[in-house]
C-alpha positions in Angstrom: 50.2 117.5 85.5 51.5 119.4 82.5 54.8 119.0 81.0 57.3 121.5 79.3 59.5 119.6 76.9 63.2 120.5 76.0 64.4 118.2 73.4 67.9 117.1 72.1 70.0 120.3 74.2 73.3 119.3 72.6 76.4 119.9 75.3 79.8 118.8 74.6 81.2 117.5 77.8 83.8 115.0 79.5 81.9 112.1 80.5 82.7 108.3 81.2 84.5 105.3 82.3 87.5 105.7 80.0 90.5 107.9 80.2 90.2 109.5 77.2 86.4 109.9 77.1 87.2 112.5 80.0 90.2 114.1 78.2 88.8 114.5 75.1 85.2 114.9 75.4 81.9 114.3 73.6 78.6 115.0 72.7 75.8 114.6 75.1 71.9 115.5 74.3 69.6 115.9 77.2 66.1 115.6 77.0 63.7 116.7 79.8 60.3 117.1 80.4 59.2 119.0 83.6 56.1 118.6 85.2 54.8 121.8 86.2 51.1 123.1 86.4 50.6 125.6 84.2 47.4 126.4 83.9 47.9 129.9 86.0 50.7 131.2 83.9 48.5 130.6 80.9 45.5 132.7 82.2 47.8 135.6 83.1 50.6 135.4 80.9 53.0 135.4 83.4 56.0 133.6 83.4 56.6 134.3 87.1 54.1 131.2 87.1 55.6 128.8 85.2 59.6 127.8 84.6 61.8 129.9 82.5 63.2 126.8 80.1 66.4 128.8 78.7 67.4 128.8 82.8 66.5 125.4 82.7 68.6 124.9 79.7 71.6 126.9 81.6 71.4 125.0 84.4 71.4 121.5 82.6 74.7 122.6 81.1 76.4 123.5 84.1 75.7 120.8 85.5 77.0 118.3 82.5 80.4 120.7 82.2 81.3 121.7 85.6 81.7 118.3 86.3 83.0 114.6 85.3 80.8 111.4 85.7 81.6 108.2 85.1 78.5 107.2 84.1 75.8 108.8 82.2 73.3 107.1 85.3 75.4 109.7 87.6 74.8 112.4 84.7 71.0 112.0 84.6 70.9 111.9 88.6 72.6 115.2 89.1 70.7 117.2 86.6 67.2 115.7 87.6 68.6 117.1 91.6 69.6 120.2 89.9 66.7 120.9 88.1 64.0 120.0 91.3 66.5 121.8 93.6 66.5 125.0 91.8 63.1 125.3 90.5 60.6 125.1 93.3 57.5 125.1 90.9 58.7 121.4 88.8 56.8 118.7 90.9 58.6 116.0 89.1 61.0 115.6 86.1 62.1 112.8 83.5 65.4 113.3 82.2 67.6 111.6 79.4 71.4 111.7 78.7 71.9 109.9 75.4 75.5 109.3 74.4 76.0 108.7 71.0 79.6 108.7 70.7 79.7 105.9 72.9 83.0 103.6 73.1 80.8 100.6 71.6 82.9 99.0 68.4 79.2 97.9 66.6 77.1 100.0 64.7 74.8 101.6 67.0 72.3 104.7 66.7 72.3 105.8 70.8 73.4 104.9 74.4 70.6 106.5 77.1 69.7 106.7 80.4 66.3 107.9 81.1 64.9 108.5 85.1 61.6 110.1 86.2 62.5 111.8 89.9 60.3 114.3 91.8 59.2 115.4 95.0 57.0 113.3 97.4 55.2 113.3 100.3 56.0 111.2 103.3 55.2 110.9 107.1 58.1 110.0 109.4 57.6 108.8 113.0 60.6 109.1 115.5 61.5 108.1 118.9 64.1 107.7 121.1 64.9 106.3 125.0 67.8 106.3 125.9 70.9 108.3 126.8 69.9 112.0 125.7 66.8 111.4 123.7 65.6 114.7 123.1 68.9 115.5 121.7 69.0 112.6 119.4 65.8 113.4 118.0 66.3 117.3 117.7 69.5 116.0 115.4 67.8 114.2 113.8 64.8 116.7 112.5 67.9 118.9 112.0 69.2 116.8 109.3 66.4 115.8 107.4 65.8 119.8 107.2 69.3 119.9 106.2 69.3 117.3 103.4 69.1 118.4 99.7 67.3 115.1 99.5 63.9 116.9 101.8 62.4 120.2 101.6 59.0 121.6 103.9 59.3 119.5 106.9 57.2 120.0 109.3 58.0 118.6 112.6 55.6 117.9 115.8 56.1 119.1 120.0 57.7 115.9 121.0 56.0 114.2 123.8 56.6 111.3 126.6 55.1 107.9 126.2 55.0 104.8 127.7 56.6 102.3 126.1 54.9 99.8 123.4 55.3 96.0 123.2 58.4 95.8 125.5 57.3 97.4 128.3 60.4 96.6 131.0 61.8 99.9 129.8 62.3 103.6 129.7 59.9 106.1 128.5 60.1 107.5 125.4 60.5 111.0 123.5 58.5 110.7 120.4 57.3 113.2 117.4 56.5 113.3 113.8 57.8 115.0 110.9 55.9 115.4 107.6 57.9 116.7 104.4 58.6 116.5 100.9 61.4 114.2 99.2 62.5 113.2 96.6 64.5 110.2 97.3 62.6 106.7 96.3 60.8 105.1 99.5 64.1 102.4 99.5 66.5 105.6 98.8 64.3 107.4 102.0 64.5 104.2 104.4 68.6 104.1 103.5 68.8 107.8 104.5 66.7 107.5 107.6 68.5 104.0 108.7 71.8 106.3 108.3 70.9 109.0 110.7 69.8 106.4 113.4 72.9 104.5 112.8 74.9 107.9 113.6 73.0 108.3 116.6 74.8 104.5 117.4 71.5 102.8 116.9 71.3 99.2 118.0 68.9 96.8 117.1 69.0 93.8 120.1 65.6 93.6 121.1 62.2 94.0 119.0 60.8 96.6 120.3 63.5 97.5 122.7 65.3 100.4 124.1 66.9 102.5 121.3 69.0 105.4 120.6 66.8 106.8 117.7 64.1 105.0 116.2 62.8 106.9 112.1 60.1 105.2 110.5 58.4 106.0 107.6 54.4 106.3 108.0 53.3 107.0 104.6 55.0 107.9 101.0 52.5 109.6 99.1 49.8 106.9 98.9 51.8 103.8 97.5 51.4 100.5 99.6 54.5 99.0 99.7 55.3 95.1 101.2 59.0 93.6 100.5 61.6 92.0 102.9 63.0 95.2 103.0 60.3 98.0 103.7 57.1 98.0 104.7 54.8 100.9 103.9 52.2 102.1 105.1 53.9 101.3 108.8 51.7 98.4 109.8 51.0 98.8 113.4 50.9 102.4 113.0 47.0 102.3 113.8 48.0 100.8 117.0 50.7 103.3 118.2 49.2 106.6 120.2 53.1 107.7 120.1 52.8 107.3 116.1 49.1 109.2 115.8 49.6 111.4 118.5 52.5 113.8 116.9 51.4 113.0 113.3 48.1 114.4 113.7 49.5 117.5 115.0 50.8 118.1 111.8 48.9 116.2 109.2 45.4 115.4 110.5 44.2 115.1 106.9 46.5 112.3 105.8 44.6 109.7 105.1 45.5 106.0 105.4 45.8 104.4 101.8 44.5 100.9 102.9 41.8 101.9 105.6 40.9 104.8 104.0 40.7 106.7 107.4 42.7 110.2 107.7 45.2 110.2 111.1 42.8 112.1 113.1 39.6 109.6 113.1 42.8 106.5 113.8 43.8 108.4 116.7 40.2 109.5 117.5 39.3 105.2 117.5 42.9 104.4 119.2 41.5 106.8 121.9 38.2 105.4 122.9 39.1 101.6 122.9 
């Protein structure tokens, strides 16, 4: 992917832990690089196909005087949202805040933070039986579409199933919901465990009845294992109310570690 580089954009502006770092003010210098292709604005000449960096530049300084951080971390976040938020055609951004006026008594050349952030693609699978389940999943899909954190979703028909694993229970209302984030896939299962937990999500029985159920699928093509989060969802070959919704809406998704797109699991799932 190409990259437009802005380099030391000095802003004076009131950030930090201290009192009188946020009465009195310092100098900050941002340095971005945005990751745009550019290849069509430089065949036509047309900037309506690439970024307009003195925006850019605008923006960045609103964003570093219109408000106070306490910490440069908070600083870099907010532009990097910013900058993805407002300019649809940046896939992905790095961003550094360097402070060198920093309250540090040695001698010292800089203080940075420096984050890469940008959009991604995931595959999230949800369910939901009992009390009002359709409604608990239409909320749902209404909130990730809502976030600042997701843009394109995409979301399935929602279908019954029978239940999976524990069967001595309800039905279920299922569907699938492909979009672009760009939360991290820890920052994504913290968002999507706070949207069941609104819907007063229990978790009692493996595999049990549940208020709202949001799993994430895939997250671009990363294979992720921790105690925490597991990715791609490991039974999800398994699960006709997992393929059945996603392949709906993204047939061509193909597996990471099987190396099979969501269609040709669904189409196997189907004859055994």
């Amino acid at each position: 992917m190409d990259k437009i580089n802005i380099e030391e954009l000095k802003i004076f502006a009131h950030h930090g832990v201290f009192e009188h770092e946020n009465i009195n003010g310092q100098n900050f210098y941002i340095n971005t690089a945005l990751y745009v292709d550019t290849e069509k604005a430089g065949m036509n000449d047309d900037l309506e196909n690439s970024v307009d960096y003195s925006k850019v530049c605008a923006l960045i300084e609103r964003v570093m005087t219109e408000n106070t951080y306490k910490l440069i971390e908070t600083a870099a976040q907010k532009v990097a949202e910013a900058i993805l938020l407002e300019f649809p055609l940046v896939r992905a951004v790095d961003v550094e805040v360097r402070k060198p006026e920093a309250p540090i008594d040695m001698d010292f050349n800089s203080v940075s933070v420096k984050i890469h952030r940008g959009w991604h693609r995931v595959l999230l699978s949800l369910g939901s039986n009992m009390g009002e389940s359709r409604g608990y999943l239409e909320n749902a899909i209404e909130k990730l579409q809502k976030s600042h954190y997701v843009r394109n979703a995409k979301c399935s028909q929602l279908i019954i199933t029978k239940p999976y694993g524990y069967t001595e229970q309800d039905d279920f209302v299922n569907g699938a919901v492909i979009c672009e984030t760009m939360l991290s896939p820890h920052g994504l299962l913290e968002f999507t465990q706070s949207i069941e937990n609104a819907a007063d999500r229990r978790r009692k029985i493996h595999w049990g009845p549940r208020t709202l159920d949001v799993d994430i699928v895939f997250y671009d093509d990363e294979v992720i294992s921790d105690t925490e989060l597991i990715i791609p969802h490991p039974d999800m070959h398994n699960r006709r109310f997992v393929l059945e919704p996603a392949a709906e809406i993204a047939p061509y998704y193909r597996h990471p570690i099987f190396g099979k797109t969501v269609s040709q699991l669904l189409a196997e799932l189907q004859k055994q």
